[in-house]
C-alpha positions as CSV (number, residue, x, y, z in Angstrom):
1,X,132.0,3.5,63.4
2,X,130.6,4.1,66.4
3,X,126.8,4.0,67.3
4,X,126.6,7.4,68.3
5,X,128.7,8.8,65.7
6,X,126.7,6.7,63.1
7,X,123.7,8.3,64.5
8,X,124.9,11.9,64.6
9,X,125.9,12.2,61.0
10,X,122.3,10.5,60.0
11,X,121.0,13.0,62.2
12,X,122.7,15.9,60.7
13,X,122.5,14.6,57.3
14,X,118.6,14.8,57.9
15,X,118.9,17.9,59.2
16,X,120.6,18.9,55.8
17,X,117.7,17.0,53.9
18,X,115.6,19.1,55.6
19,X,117.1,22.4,55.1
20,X,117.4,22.1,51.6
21,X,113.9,21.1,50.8
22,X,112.7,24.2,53.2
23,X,115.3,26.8,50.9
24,X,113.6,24.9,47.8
25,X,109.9,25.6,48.9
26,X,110.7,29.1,50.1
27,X,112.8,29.7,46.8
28,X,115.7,30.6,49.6
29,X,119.0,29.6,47.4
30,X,121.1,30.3,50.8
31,X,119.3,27.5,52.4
32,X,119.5,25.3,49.8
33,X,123.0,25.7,49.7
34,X,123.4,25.8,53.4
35,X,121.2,22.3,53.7
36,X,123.7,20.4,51.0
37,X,126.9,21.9,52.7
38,X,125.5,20.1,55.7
39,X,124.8,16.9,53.8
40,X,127.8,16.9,52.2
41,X,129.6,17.6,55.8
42,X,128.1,14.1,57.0
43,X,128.8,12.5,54.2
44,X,132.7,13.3,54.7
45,X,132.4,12.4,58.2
46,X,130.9,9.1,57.4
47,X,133.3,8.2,54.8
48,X,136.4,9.4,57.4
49,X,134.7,6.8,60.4
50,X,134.5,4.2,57.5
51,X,138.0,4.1,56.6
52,X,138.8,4.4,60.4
53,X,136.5,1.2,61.0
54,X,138.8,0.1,57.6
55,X,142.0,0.6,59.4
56,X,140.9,-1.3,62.5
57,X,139.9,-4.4,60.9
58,X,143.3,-4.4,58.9
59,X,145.2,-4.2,62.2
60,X,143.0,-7.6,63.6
61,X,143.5,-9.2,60.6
């Protein structure tokens, strides 16, 4: 995984953190939902660079 892409999908992961603790203090369920679709977004992204990073070690190797 890239540097930059690692650092963009801690970033909007954060971002998601962030959201859904704001929907929780406001008692905003859309938020909350809207800050975990985020977090889950990254989370897919992260796993998709991983097995990429996967598939390029397999080719060296």
């Amino acid at each position: 995984m890239g540097t930059g892409d690692k650092m963009r999908n801690v970033a909007e992961k954060a971002k998601g953190k962030t959201k859904e603790a704001v929907g929780r203090a406001t008692d905003d369920p859309g938020l909350k939902a809207e800050g975990r679709a985020t977090q889950a977004k990254s989370d897919v992204k992260q796993a998709a660079e991983k097995l990429k990073d996967a598939a390029k070690d397999a080719k060296k190797h």
